[in-house]
Every structure is written in structure tokens, then in C-alpha cells.
N, CA, C and O atoms as CSV, one atom per row, in Angstrom:
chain,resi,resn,atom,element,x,y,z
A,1,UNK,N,N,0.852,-1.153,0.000
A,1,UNK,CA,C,0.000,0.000,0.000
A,1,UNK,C,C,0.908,1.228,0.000
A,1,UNK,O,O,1.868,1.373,0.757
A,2,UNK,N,N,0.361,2.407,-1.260
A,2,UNK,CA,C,1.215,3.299,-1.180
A,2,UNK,C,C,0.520,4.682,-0.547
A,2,UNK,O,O,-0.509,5.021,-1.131
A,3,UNK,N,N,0.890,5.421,0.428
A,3,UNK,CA,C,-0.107,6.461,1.029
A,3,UNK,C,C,0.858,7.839,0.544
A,3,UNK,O,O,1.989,8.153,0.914
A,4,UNK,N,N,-0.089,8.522,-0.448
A,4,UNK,CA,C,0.252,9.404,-1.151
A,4,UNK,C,C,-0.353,10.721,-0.135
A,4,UNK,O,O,-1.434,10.550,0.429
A,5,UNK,N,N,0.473,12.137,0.073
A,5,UNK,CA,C,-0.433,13.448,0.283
A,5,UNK,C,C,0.139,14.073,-0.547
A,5,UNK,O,O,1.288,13.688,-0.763
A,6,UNK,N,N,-0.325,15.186,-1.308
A,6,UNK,CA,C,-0.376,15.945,-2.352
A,6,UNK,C,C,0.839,15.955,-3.182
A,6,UNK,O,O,1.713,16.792,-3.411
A,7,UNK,N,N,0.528,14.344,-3.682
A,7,UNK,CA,C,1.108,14.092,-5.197
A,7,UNK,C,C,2.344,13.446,-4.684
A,7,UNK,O,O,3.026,12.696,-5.383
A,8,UNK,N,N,2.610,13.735,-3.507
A,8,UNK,CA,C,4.246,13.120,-3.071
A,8,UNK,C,C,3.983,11.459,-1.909
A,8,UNK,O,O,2.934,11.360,-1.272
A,9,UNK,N,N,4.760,10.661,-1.847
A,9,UNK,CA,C,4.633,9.311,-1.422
A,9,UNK,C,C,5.015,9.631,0.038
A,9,UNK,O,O,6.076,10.174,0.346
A,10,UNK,N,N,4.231,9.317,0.754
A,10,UNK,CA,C,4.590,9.623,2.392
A,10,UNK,C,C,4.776,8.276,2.766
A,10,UNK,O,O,5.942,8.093,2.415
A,11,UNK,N,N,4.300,7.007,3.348
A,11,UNK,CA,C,4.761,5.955,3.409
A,11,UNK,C,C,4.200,4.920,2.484
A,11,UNK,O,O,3.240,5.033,1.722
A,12,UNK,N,N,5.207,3.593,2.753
A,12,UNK,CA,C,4.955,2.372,2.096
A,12,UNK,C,C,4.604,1.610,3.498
A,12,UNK,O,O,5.144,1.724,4.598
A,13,UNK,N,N,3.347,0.668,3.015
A,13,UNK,CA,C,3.339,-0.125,3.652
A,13,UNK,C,C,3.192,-1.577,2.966
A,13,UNK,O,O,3.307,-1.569,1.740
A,14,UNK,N,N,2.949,-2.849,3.597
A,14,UNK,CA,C,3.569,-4.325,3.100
A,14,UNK,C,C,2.827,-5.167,4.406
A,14,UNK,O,O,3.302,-5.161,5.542
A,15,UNK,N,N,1.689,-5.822,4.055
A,15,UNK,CA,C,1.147,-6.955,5.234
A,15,UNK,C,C,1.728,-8.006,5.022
A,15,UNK,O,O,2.014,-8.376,3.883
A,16,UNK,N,N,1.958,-8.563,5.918
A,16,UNK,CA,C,2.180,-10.394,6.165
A,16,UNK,C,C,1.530,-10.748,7.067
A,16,UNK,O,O,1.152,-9.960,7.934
A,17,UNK,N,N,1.134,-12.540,7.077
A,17,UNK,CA,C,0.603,-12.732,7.894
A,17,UNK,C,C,1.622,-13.728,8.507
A,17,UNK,O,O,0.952,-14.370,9.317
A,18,UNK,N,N,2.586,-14.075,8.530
A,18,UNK,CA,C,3.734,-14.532,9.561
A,18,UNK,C,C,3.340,-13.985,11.132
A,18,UNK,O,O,2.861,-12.880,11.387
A,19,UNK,N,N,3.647,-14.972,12.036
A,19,UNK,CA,C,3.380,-14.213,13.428
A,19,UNK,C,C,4.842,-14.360,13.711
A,19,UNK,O,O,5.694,-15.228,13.521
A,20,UNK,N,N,4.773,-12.721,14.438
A,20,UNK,CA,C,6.277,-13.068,14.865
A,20,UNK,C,C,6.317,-13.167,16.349
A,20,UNK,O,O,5.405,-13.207,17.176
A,21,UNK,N,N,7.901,-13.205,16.499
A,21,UNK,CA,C,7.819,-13.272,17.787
A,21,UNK,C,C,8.688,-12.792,18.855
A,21,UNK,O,O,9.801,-13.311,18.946
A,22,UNK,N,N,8.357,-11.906,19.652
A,22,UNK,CA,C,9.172,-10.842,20.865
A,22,UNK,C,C,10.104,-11.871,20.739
A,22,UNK,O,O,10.889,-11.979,19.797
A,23,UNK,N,N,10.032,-12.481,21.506
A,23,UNK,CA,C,10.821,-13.353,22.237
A,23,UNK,C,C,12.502,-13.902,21.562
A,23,UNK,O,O,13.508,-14.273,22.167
A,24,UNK,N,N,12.245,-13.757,20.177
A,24,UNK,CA,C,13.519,-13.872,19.106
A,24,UNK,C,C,13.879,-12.568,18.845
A,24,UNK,O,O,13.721,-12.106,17.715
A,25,UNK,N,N,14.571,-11.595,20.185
A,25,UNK,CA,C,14.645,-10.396,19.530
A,25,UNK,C,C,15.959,-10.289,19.350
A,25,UNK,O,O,16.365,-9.175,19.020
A,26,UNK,N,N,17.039,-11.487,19.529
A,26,UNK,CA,C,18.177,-11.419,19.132
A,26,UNK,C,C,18.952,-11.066,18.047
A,26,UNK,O,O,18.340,-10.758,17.025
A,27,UNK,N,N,20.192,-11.040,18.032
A,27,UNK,CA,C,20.670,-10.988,17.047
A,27,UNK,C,C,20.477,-11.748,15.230
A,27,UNK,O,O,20.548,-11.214,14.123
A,28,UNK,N,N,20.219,-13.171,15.659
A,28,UNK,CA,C,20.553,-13.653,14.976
A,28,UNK,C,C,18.601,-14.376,14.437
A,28,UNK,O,O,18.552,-14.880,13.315
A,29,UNK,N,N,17.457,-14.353,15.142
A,29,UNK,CA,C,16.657,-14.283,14.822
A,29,UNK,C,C,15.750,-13.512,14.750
A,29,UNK,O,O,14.561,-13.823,14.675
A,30,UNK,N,N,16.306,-12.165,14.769
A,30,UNK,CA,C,15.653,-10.904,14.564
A,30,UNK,C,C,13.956,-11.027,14.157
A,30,UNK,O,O,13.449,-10.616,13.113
A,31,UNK,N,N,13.278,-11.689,15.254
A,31,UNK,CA,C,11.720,-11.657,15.715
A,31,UNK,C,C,11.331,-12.593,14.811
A,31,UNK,O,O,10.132,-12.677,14.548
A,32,UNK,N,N,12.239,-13.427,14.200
A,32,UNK,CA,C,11.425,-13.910,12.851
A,32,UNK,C,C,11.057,-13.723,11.300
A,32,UNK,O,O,10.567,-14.337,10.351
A,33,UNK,N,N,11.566,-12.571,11.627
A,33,UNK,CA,C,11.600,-11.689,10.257
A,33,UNK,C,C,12.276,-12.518,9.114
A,33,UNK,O,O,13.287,-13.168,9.380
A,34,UNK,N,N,11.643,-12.516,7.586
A,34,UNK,CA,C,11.989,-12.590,6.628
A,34,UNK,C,C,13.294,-11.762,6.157
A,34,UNK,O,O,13.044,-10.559,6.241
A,35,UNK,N,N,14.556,-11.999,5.708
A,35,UNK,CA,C,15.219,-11.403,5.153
A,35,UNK,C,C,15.085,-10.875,3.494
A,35,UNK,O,O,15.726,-9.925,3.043
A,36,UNK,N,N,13.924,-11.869,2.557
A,36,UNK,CA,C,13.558,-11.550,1.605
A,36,UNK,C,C,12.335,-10.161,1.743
A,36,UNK,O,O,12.152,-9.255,0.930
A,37,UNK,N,N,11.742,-10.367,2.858
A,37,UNK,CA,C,11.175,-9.086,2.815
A,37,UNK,C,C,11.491,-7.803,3.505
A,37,UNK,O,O,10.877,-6.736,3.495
A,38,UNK,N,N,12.775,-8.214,4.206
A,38,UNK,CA,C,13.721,-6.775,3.661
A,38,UNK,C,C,14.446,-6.259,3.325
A,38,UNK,O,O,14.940,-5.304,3.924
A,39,UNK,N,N,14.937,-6.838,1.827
A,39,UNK,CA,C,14.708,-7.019,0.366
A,39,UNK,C,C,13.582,-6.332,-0.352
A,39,UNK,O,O,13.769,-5.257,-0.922
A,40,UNK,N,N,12.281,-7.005,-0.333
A,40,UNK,CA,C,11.143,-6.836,-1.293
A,40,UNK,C,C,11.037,-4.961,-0.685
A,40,UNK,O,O,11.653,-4.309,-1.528
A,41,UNK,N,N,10.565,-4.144,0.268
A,41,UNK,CA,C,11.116,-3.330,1.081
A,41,UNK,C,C,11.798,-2.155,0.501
A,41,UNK,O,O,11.594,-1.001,0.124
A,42,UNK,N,N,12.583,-2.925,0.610
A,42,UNK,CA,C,14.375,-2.176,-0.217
A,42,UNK,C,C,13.824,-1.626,-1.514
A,42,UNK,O,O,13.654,-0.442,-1.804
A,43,UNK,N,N,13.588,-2.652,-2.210
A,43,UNK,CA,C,13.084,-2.295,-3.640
A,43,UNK,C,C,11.904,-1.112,-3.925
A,43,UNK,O,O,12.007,-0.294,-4.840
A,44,UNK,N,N,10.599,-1.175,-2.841
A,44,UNK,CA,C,9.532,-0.352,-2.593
A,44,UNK,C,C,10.445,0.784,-2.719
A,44,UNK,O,O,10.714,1.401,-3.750
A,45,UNK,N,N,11.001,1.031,-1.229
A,45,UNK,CA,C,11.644,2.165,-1.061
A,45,UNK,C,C,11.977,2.893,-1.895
A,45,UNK,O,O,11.540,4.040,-1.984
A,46,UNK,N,N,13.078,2.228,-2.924
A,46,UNK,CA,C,13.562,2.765,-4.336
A,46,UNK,C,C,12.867,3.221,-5.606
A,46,UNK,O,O,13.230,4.116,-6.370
A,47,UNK,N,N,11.682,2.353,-5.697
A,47,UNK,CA,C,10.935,2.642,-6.374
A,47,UNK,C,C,9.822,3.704,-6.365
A,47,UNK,O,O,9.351,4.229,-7.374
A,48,UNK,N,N,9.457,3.956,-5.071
A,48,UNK,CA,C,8.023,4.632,-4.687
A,48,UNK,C,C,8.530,6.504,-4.080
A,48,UNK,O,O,8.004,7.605,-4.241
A,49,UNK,N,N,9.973,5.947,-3.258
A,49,UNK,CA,C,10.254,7.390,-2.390
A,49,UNK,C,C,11.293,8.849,-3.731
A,49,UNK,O,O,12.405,8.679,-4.233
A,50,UNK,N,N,10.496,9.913,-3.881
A,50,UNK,CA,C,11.408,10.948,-4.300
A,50,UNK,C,C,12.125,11.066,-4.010
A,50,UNK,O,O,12.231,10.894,-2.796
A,51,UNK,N,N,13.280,11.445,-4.728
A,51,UNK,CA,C,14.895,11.773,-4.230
A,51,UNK,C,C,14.303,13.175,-3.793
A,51,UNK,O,O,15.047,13.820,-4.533
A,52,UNK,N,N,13.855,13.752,-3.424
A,52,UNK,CA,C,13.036,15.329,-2.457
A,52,UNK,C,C,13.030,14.944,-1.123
A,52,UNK,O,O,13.634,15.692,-0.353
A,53,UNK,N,N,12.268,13.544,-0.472
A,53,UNK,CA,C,11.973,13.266,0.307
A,53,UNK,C,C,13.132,12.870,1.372
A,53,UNK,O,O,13.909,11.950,1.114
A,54,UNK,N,N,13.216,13.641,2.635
A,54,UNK,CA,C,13.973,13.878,3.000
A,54,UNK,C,C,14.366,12.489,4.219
A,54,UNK,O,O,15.573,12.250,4.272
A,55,UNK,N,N,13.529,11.666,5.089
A,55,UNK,CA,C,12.808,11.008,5.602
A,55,UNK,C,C,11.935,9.703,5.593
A,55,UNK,O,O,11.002,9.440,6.352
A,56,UNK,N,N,12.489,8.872,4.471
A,56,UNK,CA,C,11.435,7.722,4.217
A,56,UNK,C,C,10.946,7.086,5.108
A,56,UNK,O,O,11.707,6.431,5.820
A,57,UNK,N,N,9.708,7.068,5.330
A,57,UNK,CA,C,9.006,5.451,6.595
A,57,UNK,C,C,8.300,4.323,5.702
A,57,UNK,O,O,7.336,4.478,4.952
A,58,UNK,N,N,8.968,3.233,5.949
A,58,UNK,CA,C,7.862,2.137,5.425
A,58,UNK,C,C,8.062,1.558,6.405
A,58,UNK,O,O,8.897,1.664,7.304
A,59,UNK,N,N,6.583,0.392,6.048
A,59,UNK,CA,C,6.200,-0.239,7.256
A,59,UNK,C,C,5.998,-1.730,7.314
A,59,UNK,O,O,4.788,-1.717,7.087
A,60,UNK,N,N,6.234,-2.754,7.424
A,60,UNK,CA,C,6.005,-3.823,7.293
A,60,UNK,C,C,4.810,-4.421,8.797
A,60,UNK,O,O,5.158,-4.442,9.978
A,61,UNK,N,N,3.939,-4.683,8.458
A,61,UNK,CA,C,2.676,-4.737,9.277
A,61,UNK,C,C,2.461,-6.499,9.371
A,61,UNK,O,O,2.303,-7.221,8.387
A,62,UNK,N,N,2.495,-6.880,10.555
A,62,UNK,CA,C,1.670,-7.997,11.263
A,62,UNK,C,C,0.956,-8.294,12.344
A,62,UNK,O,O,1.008,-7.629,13.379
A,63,UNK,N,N,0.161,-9.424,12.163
A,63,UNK,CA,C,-1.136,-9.443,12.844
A,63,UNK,C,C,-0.234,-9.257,14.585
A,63,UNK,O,O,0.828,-9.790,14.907
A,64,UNK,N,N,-0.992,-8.459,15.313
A,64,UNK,CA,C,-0.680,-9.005,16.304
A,64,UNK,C,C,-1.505,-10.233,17.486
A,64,UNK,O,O,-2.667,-10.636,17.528
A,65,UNK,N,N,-0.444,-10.509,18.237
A,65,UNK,CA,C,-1.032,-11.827,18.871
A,65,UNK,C,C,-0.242,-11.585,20.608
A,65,UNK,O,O,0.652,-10.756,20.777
A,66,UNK,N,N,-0.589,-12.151,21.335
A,66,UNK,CA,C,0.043,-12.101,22.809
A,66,UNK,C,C,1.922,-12.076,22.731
A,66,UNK,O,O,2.578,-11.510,23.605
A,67,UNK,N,N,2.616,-12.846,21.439
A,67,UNK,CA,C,3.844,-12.161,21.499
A,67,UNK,C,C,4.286,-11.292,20.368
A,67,UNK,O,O,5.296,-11.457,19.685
A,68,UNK,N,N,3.536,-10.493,20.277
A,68,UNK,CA,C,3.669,-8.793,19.319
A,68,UNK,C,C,2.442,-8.008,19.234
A,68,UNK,O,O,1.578,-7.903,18.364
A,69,UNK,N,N,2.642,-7.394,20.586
A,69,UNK,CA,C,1.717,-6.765,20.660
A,69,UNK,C,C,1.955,-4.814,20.697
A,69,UNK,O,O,1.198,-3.923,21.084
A,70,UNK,N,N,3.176,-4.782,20.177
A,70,UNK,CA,C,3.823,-3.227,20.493
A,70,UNK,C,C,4.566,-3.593,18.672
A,70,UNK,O,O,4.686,-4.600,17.974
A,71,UNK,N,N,4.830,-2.455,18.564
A,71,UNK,CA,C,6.222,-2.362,17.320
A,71,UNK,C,C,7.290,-2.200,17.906
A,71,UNK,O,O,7.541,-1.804,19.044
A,72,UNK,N,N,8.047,-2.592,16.908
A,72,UNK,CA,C,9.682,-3.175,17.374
A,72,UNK,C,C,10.178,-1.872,17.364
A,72,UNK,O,O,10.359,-1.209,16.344
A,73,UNK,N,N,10.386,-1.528,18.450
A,73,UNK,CA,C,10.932,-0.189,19.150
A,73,UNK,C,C,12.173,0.090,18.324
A,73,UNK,O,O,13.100,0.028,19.132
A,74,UNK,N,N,12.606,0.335,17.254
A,74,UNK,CA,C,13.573,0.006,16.351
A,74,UNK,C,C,13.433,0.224,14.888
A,74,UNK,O,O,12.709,-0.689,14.492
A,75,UNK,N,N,13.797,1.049,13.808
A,75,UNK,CA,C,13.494,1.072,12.898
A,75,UNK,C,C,14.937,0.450,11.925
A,75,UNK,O,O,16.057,0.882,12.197
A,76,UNK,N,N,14.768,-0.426,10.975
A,76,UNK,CA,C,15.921,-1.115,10.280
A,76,UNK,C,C,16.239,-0.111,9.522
A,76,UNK,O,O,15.318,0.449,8.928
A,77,UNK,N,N,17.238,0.240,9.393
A,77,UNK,CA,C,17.663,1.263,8.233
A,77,UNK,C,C,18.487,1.354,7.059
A,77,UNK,O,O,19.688,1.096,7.148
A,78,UNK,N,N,17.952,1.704,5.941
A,78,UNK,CA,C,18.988,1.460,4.853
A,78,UNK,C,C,18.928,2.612,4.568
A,78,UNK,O,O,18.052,3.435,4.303
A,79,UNK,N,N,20.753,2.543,4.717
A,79,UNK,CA,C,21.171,4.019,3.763
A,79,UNK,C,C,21.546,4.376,2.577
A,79,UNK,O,O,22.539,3.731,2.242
A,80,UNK,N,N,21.153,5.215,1.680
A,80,UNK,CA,C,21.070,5.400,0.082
A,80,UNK,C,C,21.572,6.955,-0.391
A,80,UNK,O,O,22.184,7.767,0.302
A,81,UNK,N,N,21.249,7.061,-1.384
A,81,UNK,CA,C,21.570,8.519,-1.658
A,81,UNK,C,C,22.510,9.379,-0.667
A,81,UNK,O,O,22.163,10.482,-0.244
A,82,UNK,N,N,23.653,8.803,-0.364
A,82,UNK,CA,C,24.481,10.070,0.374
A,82,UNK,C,C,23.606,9.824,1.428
A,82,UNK,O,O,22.974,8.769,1.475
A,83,UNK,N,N,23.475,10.927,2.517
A,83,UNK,CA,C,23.142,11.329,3.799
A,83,UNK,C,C,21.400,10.376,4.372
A,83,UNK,O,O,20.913,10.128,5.475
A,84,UNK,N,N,21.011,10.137,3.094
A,84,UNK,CA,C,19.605,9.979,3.086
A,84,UNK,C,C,19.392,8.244,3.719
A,84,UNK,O,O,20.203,7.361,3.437
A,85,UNK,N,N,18.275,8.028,4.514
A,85,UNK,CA,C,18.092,7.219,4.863
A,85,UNK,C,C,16.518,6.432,4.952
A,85,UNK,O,O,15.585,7.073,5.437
A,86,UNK,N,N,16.302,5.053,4.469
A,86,UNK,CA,C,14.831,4.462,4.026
A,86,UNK,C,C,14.732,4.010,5.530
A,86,UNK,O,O,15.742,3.322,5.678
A,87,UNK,N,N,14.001,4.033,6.808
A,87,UNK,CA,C,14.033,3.776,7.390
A,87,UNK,C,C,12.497,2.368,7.702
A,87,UNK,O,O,11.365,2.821,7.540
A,88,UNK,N,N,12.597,0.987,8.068
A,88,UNK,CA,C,12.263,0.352,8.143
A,88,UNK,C,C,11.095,0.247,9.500
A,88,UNK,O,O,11.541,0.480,10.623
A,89,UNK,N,N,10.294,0.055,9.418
A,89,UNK,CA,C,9.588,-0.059,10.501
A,89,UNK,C,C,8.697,-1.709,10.903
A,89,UNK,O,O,8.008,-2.077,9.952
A,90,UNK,N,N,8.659,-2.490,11.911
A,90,UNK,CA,C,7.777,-3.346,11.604
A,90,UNK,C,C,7.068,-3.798,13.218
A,90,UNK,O,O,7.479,-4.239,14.291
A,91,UNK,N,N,5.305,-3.228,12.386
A,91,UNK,CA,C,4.472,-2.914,13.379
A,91,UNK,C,C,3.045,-3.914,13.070
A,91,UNK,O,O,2.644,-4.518,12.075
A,92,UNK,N,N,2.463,-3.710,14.657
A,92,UNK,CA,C,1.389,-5.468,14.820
A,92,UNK,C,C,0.332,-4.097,14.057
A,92,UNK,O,O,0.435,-2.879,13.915
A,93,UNK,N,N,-0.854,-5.366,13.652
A,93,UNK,CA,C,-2.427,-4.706,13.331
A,93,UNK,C,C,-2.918,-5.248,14.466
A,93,UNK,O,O,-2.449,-6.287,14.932
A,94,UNK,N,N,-3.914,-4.587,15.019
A,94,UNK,CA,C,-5.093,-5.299,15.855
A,94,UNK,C,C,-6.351,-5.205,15.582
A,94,UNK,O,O,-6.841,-4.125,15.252
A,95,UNK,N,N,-7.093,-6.368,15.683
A,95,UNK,CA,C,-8.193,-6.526,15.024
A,95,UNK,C,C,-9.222,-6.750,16.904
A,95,UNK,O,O,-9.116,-7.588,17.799
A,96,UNK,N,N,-10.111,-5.514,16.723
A,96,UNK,CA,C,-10.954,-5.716,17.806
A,96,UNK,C,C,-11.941,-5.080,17.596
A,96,UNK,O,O,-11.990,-4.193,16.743
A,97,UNK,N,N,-13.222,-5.533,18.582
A,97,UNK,CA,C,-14.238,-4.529,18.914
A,97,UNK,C,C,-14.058,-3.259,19.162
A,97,UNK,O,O,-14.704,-2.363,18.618
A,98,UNK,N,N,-12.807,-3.027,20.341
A,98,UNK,CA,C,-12.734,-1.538,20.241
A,98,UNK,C,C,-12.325,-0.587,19.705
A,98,UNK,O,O,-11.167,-0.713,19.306
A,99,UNK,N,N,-12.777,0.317,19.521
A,99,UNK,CA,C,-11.820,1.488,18.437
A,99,UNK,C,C,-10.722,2.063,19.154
A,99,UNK,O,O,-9.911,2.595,18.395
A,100,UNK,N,N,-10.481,2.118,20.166
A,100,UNK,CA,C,-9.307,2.452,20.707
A,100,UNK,C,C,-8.360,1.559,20.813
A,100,UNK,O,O,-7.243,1.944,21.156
A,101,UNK,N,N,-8.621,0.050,20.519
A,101,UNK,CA,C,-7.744,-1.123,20.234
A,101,UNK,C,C,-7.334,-1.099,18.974
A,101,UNK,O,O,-6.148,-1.224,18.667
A,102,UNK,N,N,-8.473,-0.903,17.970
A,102,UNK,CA,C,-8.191,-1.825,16.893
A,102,UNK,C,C,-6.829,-1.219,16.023
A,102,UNK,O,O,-6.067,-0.421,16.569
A,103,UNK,N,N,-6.601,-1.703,14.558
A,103,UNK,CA,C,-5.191,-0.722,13.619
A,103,UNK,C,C,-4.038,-1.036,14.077
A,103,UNK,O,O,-3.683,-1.921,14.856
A,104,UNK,N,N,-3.381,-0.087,13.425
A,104,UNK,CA,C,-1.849,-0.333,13.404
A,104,UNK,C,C,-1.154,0.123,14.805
A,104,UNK,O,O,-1.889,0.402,15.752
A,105,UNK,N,N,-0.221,0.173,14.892
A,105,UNK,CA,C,0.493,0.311,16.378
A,105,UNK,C,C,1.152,1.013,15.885
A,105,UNK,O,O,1.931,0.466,15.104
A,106,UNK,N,N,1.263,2.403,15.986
A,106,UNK,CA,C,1.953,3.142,14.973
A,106,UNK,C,C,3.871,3.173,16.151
A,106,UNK,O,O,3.937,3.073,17.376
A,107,UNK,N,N,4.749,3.295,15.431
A,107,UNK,CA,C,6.194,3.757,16.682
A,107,UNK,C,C,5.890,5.243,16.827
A,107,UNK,O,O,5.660,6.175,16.056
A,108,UNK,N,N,5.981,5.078,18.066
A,108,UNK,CA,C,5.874,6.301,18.894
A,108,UNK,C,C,7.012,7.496,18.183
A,108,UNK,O,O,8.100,7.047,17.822
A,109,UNK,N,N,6.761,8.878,18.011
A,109,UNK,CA,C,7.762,9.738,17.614
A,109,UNK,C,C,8.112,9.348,15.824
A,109,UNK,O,O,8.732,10.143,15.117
A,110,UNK,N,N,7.595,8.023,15.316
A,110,UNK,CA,C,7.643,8.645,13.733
A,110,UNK,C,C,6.870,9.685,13.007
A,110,UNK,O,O,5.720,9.891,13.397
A,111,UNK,N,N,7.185,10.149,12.328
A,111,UNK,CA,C,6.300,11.048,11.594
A,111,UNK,C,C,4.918,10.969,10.759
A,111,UNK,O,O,4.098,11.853,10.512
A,112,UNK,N,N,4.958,9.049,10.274
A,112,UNK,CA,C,4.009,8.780,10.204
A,112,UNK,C,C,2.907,8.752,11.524
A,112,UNK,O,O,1.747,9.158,11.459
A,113,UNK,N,N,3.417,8.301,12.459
A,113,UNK,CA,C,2.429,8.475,13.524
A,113,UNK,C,C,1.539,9.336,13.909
A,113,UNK,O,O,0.313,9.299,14.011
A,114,UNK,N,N,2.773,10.542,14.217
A,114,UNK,CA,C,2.225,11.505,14.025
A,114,UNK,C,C,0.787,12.464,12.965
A,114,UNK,O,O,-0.186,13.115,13.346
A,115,UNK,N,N,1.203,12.185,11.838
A,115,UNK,CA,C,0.303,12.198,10.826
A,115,UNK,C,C,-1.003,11.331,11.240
A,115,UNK,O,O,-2.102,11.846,11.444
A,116,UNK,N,N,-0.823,10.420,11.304
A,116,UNK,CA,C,-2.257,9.489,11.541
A,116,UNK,C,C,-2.934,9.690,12.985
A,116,UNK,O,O,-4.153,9.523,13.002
A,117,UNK,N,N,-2.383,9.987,14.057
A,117,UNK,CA,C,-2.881,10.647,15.382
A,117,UNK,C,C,-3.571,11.834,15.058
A,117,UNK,O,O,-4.197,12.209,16.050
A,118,UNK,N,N,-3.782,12.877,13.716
A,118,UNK,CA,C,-3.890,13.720,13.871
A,118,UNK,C,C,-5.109,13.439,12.777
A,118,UNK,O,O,-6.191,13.505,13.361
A,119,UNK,N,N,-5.187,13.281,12.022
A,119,UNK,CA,C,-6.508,12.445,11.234
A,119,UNK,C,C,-7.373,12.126,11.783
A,119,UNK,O,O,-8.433,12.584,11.356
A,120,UNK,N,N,-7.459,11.170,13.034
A,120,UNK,CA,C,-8.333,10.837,13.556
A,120,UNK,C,C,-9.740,11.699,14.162
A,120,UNK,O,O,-10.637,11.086,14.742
């Protein structure tokens, strides 16, 4: 999903339904995560973000469940263009009755967040 505001690409986002899991927050099984999809990612990034854009957020989104229930306090980052950086994000959906439950878990202090706190 590409979320456009006036004409320019503000984030990418990318669902899976893989559950991951806190508990692999090591080094070496980094929650579970696919390395092809961040890869597939990589490519979005390149393809979708203006060389203008100062800031890239994409997001890689999964369901959450009792072990991912926050976003990975952590954004993966790939650096490109000189100074410029695609910064990676990967955050639970929640699916509930309440509206103050349900959606994305946005990371606290991104700019997308921001943006979507303020929509509401």
C-alpha cells in the first residue's frame, strides 16, 4: 500500500501474515523476520520514495497476537543517496471490537504516527 499526500509518497506499507515473535529479539533471529522481505522493502523504497523526500518510513505490518503486541521499538535502516536514509519499521495490526484497540500500532515519535494521530 502506497499512502500518497499531495502528489508526493509519504509511506509504504507491506502486510504479512507470519506471526512473529518478541521473544527472538536477538541478534541472529531478529523476531522472525523474513530477510527476503527486507529485500522486497528495499526495492519499494527505491521505487516509490522521491529523491526530495527527505525522511522515508515504510512499514512492514503484522497481525498481532500475545507475542507482538507493540512495534519493534527500532526502525531497520537502509542508507542510500548520500546522507539519506529508508528507514524500516515493523508494526502489529489489531483486530478488535474496540476502536481504541483496533489498527496499526503506529512507533511512537515517527512522523508517520504523528500524521495518523492527527486524522483521527
Amino acid at each position: 500500500m502506497v499512502i500518497e499526500h499531495n502528489s508526493k509518497v509519504v509511506t509504504v506499507l507491506d502486510t504479512k501474515w507470519k506471526l512473529l515473535d518478541s521473544a527472538k529479539a536477538n541478534g541472529t533471529d531478529k523476531y522472525g523476520l523474513s530477510q527476503s522481505d527486507f529485500y522486497q522493502m528495499l526495492a519499494y523504497g527505491h521505487h516509490y520514495f522521491d529523491t526530495e523526500v527527505e525522511s522515508s518510513e515504510m512499514f512492514l505490518v503484522y497481525p498481532s497476537h500475545s507475542g507482538f503486541q507493540q512495534a519493534i521499538p527500532h526502525s531497520f535502516d537502509f542508507p542510500i543517496q548520500g546522507e539519506k536514509t529508508l528507514k524500516l519499521w515493523v508494526v502489529p495490526f489489531v483486530i478488535s471490537d474496540k476502536d481504541d484497540e483496533k489498527g496499526i500500532k503506529w512507533p511512537v515519535g515517527t512522523k508517520t504516527e504523528k500524521h495518523f494521530s492527527q486524522v483521527k
